[in-house]
C-alpha positions as CSV (number, residue, x, y, z in Angstrom):
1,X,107.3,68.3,107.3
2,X,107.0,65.5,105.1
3,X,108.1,65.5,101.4
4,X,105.4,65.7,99.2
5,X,105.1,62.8,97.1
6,X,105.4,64.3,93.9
7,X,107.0,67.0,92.6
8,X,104.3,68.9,91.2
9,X,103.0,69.2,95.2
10,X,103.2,72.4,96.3
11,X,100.6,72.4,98.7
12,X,101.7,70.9,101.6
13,X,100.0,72.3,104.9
14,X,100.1,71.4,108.3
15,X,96.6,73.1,110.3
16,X,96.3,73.4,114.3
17,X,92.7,74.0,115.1
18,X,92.0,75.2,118.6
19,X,89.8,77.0,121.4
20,X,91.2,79.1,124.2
21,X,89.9,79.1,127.2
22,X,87.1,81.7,126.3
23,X,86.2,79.9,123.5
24,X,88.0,81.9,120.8
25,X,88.5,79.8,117.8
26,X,92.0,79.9,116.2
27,X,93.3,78.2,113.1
28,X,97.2,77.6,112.8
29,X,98.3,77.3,109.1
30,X,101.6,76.4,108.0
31,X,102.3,76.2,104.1
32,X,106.0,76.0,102.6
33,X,104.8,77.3,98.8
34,X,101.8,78.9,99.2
35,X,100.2,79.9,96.0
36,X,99.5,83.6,94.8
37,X,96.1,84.2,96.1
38,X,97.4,82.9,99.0
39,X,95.9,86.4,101.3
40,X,92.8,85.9,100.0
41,X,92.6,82.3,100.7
42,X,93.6,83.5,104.1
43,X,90.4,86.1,104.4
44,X,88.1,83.4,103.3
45,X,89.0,81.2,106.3
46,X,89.2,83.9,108.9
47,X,85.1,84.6,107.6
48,X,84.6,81.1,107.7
49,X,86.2,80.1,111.3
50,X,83.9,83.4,112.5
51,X,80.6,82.7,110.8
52,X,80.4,79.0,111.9
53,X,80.0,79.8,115.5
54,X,76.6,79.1,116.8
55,X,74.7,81.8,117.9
56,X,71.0,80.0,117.2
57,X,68.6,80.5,119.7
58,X,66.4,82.9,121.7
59,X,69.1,83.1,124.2
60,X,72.5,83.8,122.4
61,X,72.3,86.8,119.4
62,X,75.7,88.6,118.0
63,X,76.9,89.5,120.8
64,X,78.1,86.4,122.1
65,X,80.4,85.8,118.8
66,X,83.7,85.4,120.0
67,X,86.7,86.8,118.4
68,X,88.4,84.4,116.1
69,X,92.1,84.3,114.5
70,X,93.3,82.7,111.4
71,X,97.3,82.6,112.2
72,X,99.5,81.9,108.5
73,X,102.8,80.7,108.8
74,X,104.3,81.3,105.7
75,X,107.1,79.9,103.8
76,X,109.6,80.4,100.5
77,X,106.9,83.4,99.3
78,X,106.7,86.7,100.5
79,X,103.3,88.8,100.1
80,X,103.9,91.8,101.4
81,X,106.3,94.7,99.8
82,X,108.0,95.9,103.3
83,X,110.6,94.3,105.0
84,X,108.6,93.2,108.2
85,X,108.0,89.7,109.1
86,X,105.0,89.7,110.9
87,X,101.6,91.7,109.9
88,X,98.5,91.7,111.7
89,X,95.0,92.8,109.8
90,X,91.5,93.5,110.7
91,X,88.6,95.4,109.4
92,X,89.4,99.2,108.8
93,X,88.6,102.1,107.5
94,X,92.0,103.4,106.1
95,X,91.0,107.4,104.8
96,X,89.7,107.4,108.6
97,X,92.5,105.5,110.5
98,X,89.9,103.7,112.2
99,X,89.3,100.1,112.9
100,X,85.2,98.7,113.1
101,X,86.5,96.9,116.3
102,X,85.7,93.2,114.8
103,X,86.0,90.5,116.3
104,X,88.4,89.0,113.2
105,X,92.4,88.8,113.1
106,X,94.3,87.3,110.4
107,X,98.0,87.1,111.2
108,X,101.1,86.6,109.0
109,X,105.0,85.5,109.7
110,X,106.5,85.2,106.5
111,X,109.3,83.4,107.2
112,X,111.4,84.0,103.8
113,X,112.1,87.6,105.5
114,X,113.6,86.5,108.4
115,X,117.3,86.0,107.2
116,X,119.9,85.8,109.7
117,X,117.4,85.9,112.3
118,X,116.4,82.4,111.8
119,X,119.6,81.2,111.7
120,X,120.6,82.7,115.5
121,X,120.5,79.8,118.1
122,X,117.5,79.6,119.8
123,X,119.7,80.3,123.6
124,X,121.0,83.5,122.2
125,X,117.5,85.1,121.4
126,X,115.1,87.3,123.7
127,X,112.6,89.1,123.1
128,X,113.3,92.5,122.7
């Protein structure tokens, strides 16, 4: 990561934007210091990345939208009160348990809860 050029810039972000195979978009953030409305920053992309697919004409309609994933890598902030790591949201219903079944992800790793587990050698981890 380069450092920013002056101190006042917090902003620095590194963005991967991609396709897989099927044609599901996915946007990679990366941000050291993200700022406080970070999460909702974070919603505003995931609509964005989903609404700009192109679904004009008589042969395509809603149903060929494809499912889309805005991915946050997350620095020296954390967002979330519990101790995990790693979150994974959608649309839901929460006094139902029940998800609408979108076709939106937004995914976290907040890296300022990983502790010792970042500092473990890269040979001695597994994934278990």
């Amino acid at each position: 990561m380069p450092a920013p050029e002056d101190e006042r810039d917090r902003q620095i972000r590194f963005d991967i934007n991609c396709k897989t195979a099927d044609g599901e978009k996915v946007n990679v953030e990366m941000c050291l210091n993200p700022n406080n409305h970070e999460p909702v920053r974070l919603e505003f992309h995931a609509a964005r990345l989903f609404a700009t697919q192109d679904i004009m004409g008589k042969d395509r309609s809603f149903k060929d939208l494809k499912r889309t994933y805005q991915i946050a890598i997350l620095g020296n902030k954390t967002y979330f009160p519990d101790g995990d790591f790693f979150h994974s949201f959608e649309y839901f219903d929460p006094a139902r348990n029940m998800s609408l079944g979108g076709r939106t992800r937004i995914f976290t790793v907040e890296l300022a809860k990983l502790g010792e587990i970042a500092k473990k050698p890269v040979d001695r981890m597994g994934n278990a």
